[in-house]
C-alpha positions in Angstrom: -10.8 -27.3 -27.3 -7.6 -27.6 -25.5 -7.7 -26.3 -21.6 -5.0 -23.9 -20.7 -2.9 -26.4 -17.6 -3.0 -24.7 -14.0 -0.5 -25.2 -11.3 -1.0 -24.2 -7.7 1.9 -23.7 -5.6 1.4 -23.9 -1.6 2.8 -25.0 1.5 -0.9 -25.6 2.5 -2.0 -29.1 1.5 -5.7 -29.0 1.6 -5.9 -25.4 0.7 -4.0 -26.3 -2.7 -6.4 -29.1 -3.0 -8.9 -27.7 -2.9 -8.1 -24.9 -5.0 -6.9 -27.3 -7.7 -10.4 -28.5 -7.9 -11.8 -25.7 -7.9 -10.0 -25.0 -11.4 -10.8 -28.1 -12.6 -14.0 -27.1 -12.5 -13.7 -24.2 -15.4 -14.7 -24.6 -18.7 -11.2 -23.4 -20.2 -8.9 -24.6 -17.1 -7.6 -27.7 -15.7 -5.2 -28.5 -12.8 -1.9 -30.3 -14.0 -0.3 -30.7 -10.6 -0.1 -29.3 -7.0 3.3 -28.2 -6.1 4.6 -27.2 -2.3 7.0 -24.9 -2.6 8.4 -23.4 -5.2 11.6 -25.7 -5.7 9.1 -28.3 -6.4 7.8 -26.7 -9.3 10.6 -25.7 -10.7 12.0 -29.3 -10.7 8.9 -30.2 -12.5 9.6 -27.7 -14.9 12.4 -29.3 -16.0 10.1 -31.5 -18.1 8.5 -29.6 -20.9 5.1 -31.4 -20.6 5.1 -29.7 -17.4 5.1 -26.4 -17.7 2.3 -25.1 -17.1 0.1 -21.7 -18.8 -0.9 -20.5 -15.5 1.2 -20.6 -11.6 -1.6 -19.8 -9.0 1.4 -19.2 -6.8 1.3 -18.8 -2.7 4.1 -15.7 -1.1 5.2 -17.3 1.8 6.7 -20.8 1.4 9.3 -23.0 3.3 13.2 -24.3 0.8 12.0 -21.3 -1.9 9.1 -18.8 -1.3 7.0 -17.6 -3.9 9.0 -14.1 -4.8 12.2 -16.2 -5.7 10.2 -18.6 -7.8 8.8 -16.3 -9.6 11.8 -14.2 -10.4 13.2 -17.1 -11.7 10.4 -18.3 -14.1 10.2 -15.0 -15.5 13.9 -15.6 -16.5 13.6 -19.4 -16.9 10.2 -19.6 -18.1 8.8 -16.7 -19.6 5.6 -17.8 -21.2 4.2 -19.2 -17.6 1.9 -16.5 -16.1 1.9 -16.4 -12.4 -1.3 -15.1 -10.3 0.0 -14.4 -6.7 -1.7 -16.0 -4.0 -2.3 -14.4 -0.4 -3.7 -14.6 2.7 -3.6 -10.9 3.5 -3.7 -8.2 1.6 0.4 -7.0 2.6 1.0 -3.9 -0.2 4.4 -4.7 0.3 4.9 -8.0 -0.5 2.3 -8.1 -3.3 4.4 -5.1 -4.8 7.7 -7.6 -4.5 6.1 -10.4 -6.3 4.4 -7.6 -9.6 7.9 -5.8 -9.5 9.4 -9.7 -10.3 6.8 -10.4 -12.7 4.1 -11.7 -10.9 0.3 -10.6 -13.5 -2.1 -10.0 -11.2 -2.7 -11.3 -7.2 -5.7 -13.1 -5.6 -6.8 -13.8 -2.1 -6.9 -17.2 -0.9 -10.2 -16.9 -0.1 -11.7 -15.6 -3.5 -15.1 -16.9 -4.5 -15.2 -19.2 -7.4 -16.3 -16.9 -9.8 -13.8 -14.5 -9.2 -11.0 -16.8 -9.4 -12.5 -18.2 -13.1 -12.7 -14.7 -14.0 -9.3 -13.5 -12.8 -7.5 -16.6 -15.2 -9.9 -15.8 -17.7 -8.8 -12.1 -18.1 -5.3 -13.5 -17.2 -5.4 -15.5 -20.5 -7.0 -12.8 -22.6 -5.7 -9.7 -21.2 -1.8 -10.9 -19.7 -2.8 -9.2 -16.3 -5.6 -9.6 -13.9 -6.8 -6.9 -11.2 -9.8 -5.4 -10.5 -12.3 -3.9 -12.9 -11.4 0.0 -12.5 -7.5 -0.4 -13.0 -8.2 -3.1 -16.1 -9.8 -0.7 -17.7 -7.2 2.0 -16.9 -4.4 -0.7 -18.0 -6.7 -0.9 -21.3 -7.2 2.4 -22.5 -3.6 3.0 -21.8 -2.3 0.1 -23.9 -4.4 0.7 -26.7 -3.6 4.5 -26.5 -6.6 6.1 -25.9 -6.2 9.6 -24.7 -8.2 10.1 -21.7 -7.7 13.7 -20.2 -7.6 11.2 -16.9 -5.0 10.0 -18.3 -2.9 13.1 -19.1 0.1 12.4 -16.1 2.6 15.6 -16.4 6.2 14.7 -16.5 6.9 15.1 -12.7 4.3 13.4 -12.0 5.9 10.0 -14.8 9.2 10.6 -12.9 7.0 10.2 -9.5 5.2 7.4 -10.9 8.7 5.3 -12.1 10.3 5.6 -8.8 7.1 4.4 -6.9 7.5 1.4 -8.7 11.1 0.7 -7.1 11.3 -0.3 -3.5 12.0 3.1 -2.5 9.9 4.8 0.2 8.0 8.2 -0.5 10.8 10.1 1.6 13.3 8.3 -0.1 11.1 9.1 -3.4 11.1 13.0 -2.1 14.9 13.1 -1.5 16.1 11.6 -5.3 13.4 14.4 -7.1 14.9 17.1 -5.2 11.4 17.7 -3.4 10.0 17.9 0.2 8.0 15.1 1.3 4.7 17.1 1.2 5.4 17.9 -2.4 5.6 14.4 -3.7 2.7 13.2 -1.2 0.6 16.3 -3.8 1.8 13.9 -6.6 1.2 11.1 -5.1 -2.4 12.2 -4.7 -2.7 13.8 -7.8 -1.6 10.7 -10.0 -4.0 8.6 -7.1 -7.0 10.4 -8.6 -6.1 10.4 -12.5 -5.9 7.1 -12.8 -8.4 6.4 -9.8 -7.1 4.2 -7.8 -6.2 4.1 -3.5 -2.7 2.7 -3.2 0.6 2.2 -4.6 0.1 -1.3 -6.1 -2.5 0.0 -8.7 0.8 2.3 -9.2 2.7 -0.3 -10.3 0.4 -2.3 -12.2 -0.7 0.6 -14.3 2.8 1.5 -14.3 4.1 -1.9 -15.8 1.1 -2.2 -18.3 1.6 1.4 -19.7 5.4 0.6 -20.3 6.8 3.3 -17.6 8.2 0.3 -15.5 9.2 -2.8 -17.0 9.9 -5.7 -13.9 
């Protein structure tokens, strides 16, 4: 069986050594090159034996940084999933790399397991994050009708602009509302779908079809 070809992207040498082994480890994975910034790879790329299924690709990177890249290999290279790569959990910049087309993210010091898992359901699903949104992202896409499910249509109009870079003032200000109004949707959408912050907004957003990066 042929393995689905890894590349990790990261300024960090050892770290992207070592998780390059790591993957070569899995069953269904192998490691086809180690790039360190995102230039690199897309160089690379210009060789079709090189593109890889799968970019496990780092944010923060010196010449072109792991936002950029990936904005450009969803135009370039559209078939390539990337798996962001972090060392802290910034909502912010993970939002910036889903809203260019980034799957799912991971962080840099996930167990081995988890990381086999994640480009597992990466594979089979198109998107990787945790258990209780990938089975929110599920239902939705096979359209099961969950009464958790059941978002009124202030509440969609909330849940689109949370996916831009807008702020929830900002948010409150283009729906005609007062801040404490669109915090009540904000909750009320929080608890639906069951989730704690705005990037399991955006991911059940983008998998549900309401946003498209």
């Amino acid at each position: 069986m042929k393995k689905y070809t890894v590349v990790v992207v990261d300024d960090h040498t050892l770290l992207s050594q070592a998780i390059g082994g790591l993957v070569n480890d899995f069953k269904n994975f192998e490691t086809l090159y180690l790039c360190k910034n995102g230039q690199e790879l897309l160089d690379k790329c210009k060789n079709p034996n090189f593109v890889p299924d799968v970019v496990l690709m780092d944010v923060n990177m010196p010449i072109l940084n792991g936002i950029e890249t990936t904005e450009i290999l969803k135009s370039e290279y559209p078939r390539v999933n990337v798996m962001a790569l972090s060392v802290e959990e910034n909502e912010e910049t993970i939002l910036k790399m889903l809203r260019v087309g980034a799957k799912g993210y991971l962080m840099k010091d996930t167990k081995k397991d988890i990381l086999e898992d994640a480009l597992e359901q990466l594979m089979e699903k198109g998107f990787y994050h945790t258990n209780a949104v990938s089975r929110l992202l599920i239902n939705s896409l096979n359209g099961t009708k969950e009464s958790s499910l059941q978002l009124k249509d202030r509440e969609v109009e909330f849940l689109k602009h949370a996916c831009t870079e807008m702020n929830y003032k900002e948010i409150a200000s283009q729906m005609f509302l007062s801040p404490k109004t669109i915090e009540g949707y904000r909750d009320s959408v929080y608890e639906k779908l069951g989730i704690k912050n705005r990037i399991g907004l955006v991911l059940f957003a983008i998998k549900a079809g309401y946003f498209k990066p």
